[in-house]
C-alpha positions in Angstrom: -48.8 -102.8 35.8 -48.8 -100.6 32.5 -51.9 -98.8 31.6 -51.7 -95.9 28.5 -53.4 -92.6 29.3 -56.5 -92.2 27.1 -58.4 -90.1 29.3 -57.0 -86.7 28.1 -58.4 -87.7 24.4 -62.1 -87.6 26.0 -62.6 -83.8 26.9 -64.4 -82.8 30.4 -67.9 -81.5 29.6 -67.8 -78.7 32.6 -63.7 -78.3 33.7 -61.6 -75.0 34.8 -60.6 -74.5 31.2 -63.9 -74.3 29.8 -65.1 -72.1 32.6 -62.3 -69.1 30.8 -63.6 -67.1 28.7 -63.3 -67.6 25.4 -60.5 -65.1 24.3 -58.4 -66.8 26.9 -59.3 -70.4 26.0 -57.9 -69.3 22.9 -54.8 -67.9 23.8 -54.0 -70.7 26.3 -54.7 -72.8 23.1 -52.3 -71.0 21.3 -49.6 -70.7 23.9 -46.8 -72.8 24.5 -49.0 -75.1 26.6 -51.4 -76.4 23.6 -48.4 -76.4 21.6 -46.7 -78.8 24.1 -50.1 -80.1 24.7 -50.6 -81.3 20.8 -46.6 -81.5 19.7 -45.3 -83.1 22.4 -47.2 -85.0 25.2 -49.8 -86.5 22.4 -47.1 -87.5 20.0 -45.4 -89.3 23.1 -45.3 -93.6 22.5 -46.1 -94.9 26.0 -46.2 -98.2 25.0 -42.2 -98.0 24.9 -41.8 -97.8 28.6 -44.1 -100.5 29.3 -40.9 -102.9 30.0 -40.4 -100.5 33.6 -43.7 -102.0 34.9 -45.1 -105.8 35.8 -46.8 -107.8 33.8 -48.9 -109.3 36.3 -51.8 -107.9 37.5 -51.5 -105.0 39.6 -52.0 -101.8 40.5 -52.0 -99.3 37.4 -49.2 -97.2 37.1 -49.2 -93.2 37.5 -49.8 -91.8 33.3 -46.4 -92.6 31.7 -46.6 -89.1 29.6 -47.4 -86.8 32.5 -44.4 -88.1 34.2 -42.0 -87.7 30.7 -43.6 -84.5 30.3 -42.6 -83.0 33.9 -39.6 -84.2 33.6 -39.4 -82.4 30.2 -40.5 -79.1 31.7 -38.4 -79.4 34.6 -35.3 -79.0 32.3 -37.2 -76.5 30.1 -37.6 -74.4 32.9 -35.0 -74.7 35.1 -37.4 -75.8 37.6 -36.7 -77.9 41.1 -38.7 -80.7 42.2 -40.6 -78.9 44.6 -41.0 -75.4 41.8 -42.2 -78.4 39.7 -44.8 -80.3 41.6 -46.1 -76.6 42.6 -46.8 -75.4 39.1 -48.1 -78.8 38.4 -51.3 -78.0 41.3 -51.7 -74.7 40.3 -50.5 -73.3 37.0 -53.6 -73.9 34.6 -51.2 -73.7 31.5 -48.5 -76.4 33.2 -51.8 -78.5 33.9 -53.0 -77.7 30.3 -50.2 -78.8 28.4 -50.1 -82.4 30.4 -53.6 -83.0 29.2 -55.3 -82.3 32.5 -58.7 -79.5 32.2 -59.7 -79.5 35.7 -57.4 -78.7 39.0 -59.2 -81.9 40.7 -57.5 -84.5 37.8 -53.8 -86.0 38.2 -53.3 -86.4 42.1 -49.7 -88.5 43.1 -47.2 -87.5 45.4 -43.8 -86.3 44.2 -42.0 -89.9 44.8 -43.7 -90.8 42.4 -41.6 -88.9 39.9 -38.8 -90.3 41.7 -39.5 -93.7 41.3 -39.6 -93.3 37.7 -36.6 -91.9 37.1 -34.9 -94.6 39.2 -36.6 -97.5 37.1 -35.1 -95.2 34.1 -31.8 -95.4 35.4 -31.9 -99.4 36.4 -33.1 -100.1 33.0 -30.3 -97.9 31.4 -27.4 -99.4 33.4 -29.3 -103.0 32.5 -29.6 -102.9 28.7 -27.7 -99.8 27.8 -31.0 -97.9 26.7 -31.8 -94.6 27.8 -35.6 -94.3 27.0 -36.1 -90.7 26.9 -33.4 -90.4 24.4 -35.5 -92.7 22.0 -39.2 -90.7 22.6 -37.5 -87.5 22.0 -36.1 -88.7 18.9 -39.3 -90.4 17.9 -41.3 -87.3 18.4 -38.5 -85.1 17.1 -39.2 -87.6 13.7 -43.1 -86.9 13.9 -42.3 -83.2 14.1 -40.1 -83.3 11.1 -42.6 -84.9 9.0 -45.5 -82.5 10.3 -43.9 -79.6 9.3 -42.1 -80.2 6.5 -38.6 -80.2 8.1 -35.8 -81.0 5.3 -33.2 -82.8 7.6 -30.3 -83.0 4.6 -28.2 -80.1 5.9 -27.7 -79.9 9.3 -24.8 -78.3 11.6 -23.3 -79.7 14.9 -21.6 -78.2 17.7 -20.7 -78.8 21.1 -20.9 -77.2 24.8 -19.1 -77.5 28.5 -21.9 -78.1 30.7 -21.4 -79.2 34.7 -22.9 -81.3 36.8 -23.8 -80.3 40.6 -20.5 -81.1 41.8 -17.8 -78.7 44.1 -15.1 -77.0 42.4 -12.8 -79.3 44.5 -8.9 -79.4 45.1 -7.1 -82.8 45.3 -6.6 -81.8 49.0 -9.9 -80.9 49.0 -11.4 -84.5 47.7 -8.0 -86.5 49.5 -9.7 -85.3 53.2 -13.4 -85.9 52.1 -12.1 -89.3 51.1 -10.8 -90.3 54.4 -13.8 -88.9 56.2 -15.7 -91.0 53.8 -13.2 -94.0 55.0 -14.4 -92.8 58.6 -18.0 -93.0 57.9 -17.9 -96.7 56.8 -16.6 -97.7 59.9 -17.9 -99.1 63.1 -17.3 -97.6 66.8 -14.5 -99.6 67.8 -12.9 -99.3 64.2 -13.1 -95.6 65.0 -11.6 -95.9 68.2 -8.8 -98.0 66.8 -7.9 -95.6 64.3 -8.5 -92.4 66.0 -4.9 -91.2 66.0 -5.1 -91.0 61.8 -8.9 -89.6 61.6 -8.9 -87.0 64.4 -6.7 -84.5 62.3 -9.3 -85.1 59.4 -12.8 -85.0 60.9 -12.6 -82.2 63.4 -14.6 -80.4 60.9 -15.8 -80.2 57.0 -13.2 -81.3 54.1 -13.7 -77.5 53.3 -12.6 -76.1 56.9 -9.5 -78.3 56.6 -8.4 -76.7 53.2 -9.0 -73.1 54.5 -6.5 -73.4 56.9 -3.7 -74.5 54.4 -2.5 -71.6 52.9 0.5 -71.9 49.9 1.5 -74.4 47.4 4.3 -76.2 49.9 2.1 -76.2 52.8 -1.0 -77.7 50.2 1.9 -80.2 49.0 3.1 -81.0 52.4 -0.6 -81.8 53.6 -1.4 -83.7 51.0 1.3 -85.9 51.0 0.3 -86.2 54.7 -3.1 -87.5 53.7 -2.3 -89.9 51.1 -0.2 -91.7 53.4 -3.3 -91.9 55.8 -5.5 -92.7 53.0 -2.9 -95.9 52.2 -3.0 -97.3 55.5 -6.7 -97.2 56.3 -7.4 -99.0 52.7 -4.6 -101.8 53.5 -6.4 -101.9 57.0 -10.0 -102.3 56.3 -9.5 -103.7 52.7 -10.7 -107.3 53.7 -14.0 -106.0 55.8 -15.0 -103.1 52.9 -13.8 -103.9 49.4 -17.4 -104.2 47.8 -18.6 -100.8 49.5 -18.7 -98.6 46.8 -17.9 -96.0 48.8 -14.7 -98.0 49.5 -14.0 -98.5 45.9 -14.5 -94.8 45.4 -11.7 -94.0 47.8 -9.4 -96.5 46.3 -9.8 -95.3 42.4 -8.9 -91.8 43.9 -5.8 -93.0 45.7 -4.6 -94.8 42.6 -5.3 -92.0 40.5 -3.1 -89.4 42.9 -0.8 -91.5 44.4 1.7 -94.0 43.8 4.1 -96.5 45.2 8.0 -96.3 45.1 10.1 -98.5 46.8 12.1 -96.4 48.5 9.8 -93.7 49.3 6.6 -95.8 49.9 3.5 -93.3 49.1 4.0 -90.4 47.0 1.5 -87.7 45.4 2.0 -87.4 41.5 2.5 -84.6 40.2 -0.3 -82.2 38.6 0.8 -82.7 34.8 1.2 -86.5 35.4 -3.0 -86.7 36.7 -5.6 -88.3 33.7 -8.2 -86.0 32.1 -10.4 -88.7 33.3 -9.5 -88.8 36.9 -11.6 -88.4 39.4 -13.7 -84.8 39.6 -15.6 -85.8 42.9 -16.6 -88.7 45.5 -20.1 -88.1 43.6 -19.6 -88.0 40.2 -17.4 -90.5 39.0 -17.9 -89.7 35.3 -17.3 -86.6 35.2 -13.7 -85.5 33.5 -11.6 -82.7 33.3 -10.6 -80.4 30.1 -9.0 -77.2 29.2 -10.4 -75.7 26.7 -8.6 -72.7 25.1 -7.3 -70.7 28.2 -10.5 -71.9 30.0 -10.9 -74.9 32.4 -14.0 -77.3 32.5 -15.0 -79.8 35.0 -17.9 -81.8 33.9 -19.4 -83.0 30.5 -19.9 -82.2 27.0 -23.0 -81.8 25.4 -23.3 -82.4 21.6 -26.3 -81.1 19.5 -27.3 -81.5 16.0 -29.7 -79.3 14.6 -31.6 -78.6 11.0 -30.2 -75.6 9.5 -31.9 -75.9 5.6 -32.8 -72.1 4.7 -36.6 -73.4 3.0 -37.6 -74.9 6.7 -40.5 -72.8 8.1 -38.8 -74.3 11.8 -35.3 -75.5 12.5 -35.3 -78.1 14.8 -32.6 -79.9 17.3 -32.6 -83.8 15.5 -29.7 -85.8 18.2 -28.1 -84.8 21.6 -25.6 -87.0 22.9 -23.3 -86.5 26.4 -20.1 -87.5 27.3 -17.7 -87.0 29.7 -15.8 -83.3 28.5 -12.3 -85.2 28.0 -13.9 -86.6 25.1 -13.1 -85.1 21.9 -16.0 -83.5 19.0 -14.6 -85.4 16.5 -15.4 -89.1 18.0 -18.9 -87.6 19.0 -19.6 -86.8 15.5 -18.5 -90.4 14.2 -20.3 -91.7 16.9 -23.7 -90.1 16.1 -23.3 -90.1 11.9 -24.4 -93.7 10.8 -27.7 -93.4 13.6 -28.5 -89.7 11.6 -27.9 -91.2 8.3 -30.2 -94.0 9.5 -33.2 -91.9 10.7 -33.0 -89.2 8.2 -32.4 -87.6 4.7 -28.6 -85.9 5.0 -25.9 -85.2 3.0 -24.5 -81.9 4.3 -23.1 -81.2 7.8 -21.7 -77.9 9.2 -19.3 -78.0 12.4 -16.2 -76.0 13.5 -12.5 -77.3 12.9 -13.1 -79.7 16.0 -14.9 -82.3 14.1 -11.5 -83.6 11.4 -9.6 -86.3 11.4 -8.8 -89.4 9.0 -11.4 -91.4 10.4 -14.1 -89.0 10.5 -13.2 -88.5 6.5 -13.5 -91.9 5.7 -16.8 -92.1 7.8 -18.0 -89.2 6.5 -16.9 -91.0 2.6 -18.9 -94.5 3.2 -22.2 -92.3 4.0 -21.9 -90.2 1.4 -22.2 -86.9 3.6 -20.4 -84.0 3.2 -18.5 -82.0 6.0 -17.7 -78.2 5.4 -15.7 -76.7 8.5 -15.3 -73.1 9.5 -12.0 -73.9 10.6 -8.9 -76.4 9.9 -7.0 -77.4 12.9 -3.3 -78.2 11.9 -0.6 -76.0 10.3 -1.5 -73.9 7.3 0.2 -74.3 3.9 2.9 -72.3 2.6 1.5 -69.4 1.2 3.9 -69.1 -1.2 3.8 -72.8 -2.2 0.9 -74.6 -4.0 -0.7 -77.6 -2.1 -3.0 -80.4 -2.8 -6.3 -77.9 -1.9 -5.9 -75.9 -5.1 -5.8 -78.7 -7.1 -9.0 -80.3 -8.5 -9.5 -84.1 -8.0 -12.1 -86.2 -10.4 -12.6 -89.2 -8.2 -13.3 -93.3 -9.4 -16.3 -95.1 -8.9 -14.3 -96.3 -5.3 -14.2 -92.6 -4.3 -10.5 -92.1 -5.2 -8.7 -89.9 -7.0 -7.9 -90.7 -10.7 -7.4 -87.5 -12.2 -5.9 -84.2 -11.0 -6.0 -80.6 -12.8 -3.1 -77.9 -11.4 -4.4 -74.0 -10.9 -3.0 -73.7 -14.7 -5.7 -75.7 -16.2 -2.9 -78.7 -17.0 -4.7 -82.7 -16.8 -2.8 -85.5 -15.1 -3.2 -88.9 -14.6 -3.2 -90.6 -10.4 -1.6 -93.7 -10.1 -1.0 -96.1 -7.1 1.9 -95.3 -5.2 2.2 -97.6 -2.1 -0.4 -98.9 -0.1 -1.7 -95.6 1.2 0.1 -93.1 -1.1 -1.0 -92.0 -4.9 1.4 -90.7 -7.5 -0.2 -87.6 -9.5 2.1 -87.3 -13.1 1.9 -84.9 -15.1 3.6 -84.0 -19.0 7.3 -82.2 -18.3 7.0 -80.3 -21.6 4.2 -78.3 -19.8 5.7 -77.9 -16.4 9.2 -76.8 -17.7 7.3 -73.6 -19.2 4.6 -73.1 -16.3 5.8 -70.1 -14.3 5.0 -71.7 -10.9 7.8 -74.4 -11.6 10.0 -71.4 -12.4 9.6 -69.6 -9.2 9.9 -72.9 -7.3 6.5 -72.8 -5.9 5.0 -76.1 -7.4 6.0 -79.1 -5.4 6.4 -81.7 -8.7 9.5 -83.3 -9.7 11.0 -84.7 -12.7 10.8 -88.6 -12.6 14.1 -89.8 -12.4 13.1 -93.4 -14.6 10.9 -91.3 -17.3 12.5 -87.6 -18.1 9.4 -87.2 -19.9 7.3 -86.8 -16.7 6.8 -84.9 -13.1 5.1 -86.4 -10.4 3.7 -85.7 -6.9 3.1 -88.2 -4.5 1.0 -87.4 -1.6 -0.6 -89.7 1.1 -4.2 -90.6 1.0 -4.8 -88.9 4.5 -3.0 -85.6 2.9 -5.5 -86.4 0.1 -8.8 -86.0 2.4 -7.1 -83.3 4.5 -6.9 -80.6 1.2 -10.4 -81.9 0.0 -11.4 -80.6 3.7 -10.0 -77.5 3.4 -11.2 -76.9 0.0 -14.3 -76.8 1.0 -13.4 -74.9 4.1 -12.4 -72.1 2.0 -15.5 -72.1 -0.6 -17.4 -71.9 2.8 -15.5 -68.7 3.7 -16.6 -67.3 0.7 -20.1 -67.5 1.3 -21.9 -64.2 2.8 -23.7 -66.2 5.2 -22.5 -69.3 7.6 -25.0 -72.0 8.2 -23.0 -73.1 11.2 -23.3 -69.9 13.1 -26.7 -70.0 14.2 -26.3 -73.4 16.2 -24.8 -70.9 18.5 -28.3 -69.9 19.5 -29.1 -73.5 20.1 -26.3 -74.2 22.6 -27.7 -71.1 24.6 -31.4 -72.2 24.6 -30.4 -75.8 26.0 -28.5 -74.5 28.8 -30.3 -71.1 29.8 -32.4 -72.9 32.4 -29.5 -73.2 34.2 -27.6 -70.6 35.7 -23.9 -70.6 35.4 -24.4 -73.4 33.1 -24.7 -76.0 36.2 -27.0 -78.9 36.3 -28.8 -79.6 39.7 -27.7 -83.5 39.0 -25.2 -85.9 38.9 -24.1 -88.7 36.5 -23.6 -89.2 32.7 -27.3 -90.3 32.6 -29.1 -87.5 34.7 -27.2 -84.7 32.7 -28.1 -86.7 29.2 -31.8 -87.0 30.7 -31.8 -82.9 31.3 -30.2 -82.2 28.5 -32.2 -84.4 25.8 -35.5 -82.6 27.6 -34.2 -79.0 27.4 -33.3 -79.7 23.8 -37.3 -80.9 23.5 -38.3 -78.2 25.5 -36.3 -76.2 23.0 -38.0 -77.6 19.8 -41.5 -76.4 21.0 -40.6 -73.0 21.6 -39.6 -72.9 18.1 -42.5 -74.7 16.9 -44.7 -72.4 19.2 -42.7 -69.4 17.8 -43.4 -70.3 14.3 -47.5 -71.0 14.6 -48.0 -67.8 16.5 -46.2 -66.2 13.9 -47.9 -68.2 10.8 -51.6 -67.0 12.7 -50.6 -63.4 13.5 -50.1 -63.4 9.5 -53.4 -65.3 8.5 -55.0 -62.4 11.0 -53.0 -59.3 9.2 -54.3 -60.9 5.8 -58.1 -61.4 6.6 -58.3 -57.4 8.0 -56.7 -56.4 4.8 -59.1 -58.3 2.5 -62.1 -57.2 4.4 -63.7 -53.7 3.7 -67.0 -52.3 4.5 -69.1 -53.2 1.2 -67.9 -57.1 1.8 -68.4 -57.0 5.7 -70.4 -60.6 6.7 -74.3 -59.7 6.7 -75.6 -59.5 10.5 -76.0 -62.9 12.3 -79.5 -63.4 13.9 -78.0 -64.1 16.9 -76.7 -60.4 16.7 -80.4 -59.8 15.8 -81.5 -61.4 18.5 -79.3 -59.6 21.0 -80.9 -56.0 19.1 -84.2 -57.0 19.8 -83.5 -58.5 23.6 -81.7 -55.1 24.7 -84.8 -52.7 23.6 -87.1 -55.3 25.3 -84.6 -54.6 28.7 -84.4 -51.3 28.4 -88.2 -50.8 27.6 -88.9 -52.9 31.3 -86.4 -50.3 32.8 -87.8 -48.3 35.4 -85.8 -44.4 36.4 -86.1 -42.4 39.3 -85.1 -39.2 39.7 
């Protein structure tokens, strides 16, 4: 049954805290812990995880907010389960920041946690709602409104992040799978199929691969294995086929492997394998990318952050997670219409990863606009003149209607076909205009109307040289906005050495990653109020001199009197 936590609003009278003294009451207050503490776990909705608990009557379920808030500073810190449930006893400012005053408050066992974040995950696969996602960005909201945040520009990037999976050949994962095969199997199956699993479970998946050295002997073996991987799955099919360990084994063997009639089994080759095939038995939604001259197994992490220069505190506003073979682009036209939705914003940052027609006409509908620090394609002709140094007035239907050439000379835009426009301009003017004479402008006479030139370019040409126009008034600015988010991308994933997650799964890595970003958030926010006090505190020693110093207090009277009294009762021998 779900019950809220109330009991951290009602302070403890005599508790651990209030036995520090005072100077340390104050910085714990001030630490990351109260900031956590008053940012975080208070702002935190319980009410929305209600539906993970019975209605009936019951018994009361362990605080909903000190759960969310380990699991927050389990990704904030990099933490395991056990480092967590340890600094959870004993560390005052861990203890502190999850409303708890006194080390004898907040007993439950560790499966507790555990428990929870299965009932996240059965709820998630259930109704497609991940509620962590939803409190961080409802208390990412708060903290916008609290501190002033203006969320209409922002910048977005993305990061290669991996989950806790081995950096596994497909001879590697072809042996593991028929010694998964094995493991489903009763004693006498084993015995019937000894022959095939005895070369294959003498040892580890990893001992097997050690002892195939080359790329013919790795070939050799594995064409070996798929052929014993086909029979077993034609041989137990009818007994395992809704084992999911079974189904496991049988997406990898369609995935590697394939049927010719002459042949019978045969391992495809490397180039003809999925981005999306299969990384490992244990993750099955984690893909494969190269990246540059890099290579990536695992997941990409998208982040969208504030980035206006007026905000006192830039904060992290969306992260979303995807397998890595999916590109920026359809993460950013994923994410746009629920930003636009939550928030102000009409500017966005990003690298050249995030263009393409549909992200333009996205990005057109919600009236935001997208200024890259890069353009993928081909670049122009340098010595030609393209669309991006013309200057477009647009319709009340966001199209163009008017065009002006880099000589200052008007023309009219008229349909073309159904996707193409027409741009014509007077042939008195371009006959003189020295661009036409050296052949670098791309109009032409119209062959019905001598009086005329024309250009006709595509509506998807159109949007591309309005992108890179303002990809090249961004390079003219001293400063980037999008730079920075750099710094965000290495706060989310610092916690983690080698950028690794100790998880598995689309929906463990987004729960890590949305809490890191959170985790992230109050650092900045903790960052900025240490550094708004340490300012207040510079300002009041400057004002104050002697002549305005506060008259004495009578407790410091008091204390004068009570120390002569003492020392008067005092009693020397010498």
């Amino acid at each position: 049954m779900f019950k809220p936590n109330k009991k951290h609003l009602q302070p403890l009278l005599i508790s651990n805290v209030n036995d520090l003294h005072e100077k340390h009451r104050q910085r714990l207050e001030t630490s990351w812990a109260g900031i956590f503490y008053r940012e975080y776990f208070c702002r935190l909705k319980e009410e929305a995880f209600s539906v993970l608990y019975a209605e009936k009557p019951s018994r009361p379920n362990i605080a909903v907010n000190v759960l969310v808030g380990l699991e927050t500073l389990k990704a904030g810190f990099g933490w395991s389960d056990e480092e967590l449930y340890d600094h959870f006893i004993f560390d005052i400012q861990v203890r502190y920041a999850l409303g708890y005053r006194d080390l004898k408050e907040g007993e439950f066992d560790l499966r507790t946690l555990y428990n929870f974040r299965r009932r996240l995950s059965q709820y998630n696969q259930e109704r497609g709602t991940n509620l962590l996602v939803q409190a961080f960005e409802n208390i990412t909201d708060q903290q916008i409104t609290v501190f002033d945040v203006d969320t209409i520009q922002q910048r977005m990037d993305s990061t290669q992040i991996a989950s806790n999976i081995l950096d596994a050949s497909r001879l590697h994962l072809a042996v593991e799978a028929v010694q998964r095969l094995a493991r489903l199997m009763d004693d006498s199956e084993k015995e019937r199929f000894a022959e095939q699993l005895v070369p294959y479970t003498r040892g580890d998946s990893g001992q097997y691969v050690y002892r195939v050295k080359g790329k013919e002997a790795t070939a050799e073996h594995l064409q070996r294995v798929g052929e014993t991987l086909h029979c077993l799955l034609e041989e137990l099919k009818a007994r395992y086929e809704t084992q999911v360990a079974y189904q496991v084994v049988q997406r990898f063997f369609g995935e590697n492997f394939q049927m010719e009639e002459k042949l019978g089994v045969q391992s495809k080759a490397q180039k003809d394998l999925g981005a999306g095939s299969l990384q490992s038995l244990d993750d099955l939604e984690a893909s494969y990318r190269q990246k540059g001259t890099r290579f990536y197994k695992g997941y990409v992490v998208n982040v969208s952050e504030t980035c206006h220069p007026d905000n006192p505190v830039q904060l992290i506003t969306q992260v979303q997670v995807a397998p890595n073979n999916v590109q920026d682009v359809d993460l950013m036209i994923e994410a746009l219409p629920a930003m636009k939705e939550r928030m102000p914003l009409d500017t966005l940052y990003t690298d050249g990863g995030y263009g393409s027609p549909a992200a333009d006409l996205l990005l057109s509908q919600l009236q935001v606009t997208q200024y890259q620090t890069g353009i993928c394609g081909h670049s122009p002709h340098p010595d030609k003149i393209n669309l991006s140094d013309l200057t477009f007035q647009m319709d009340a239907d966001a199209r163009p209607s008017q065009v002006i050439c880099p000589h200052g000379k008007s023309g009219l835009i008229g349909p073309g076909t159904s996707t193409n426009y027409i741009a014509y301009f007077d042939a008195a003017f371009c006959l003189q205009c020295p661009l036409h004479l050296n052949g670098s402008c791309r109009t032409r006479r119209v062959k019905h109307d001598q009086s005329l030139f024309n250009w006709a370019f595509s509506h998807k040409e159109f949007l591309w040289a309005q992108r890179r126009k303002r990809y090249l008034a961004l390079k003219q600015q001293i400063d980037n906005p999008r730079a920075a988010v750099e710094a965000a991308m290495r706060s989310i994933k610092h916690p983690f050495p080698g950028h690794q997650l100790p998880v598995r799964g689309q929906f463990r890595i987004t729960c890590m990653m949305v809490a890191s970003s959170a985790m992230t958030n109050i650092r900045r926010i903790t960052h900025y109020q240490q550094m708004k006090g340490s300012q207040k505190n510079d300002k009041s020693c400057s004002s104050t001199s002697v002549a305005d110093s506060p008259m004495p207090t009578l407790a410091s009277i008091f204390g004068c009197f009570r120390f002569v009294w003492q020392f008067s009762k005092t009693s020397f021998s010498f």
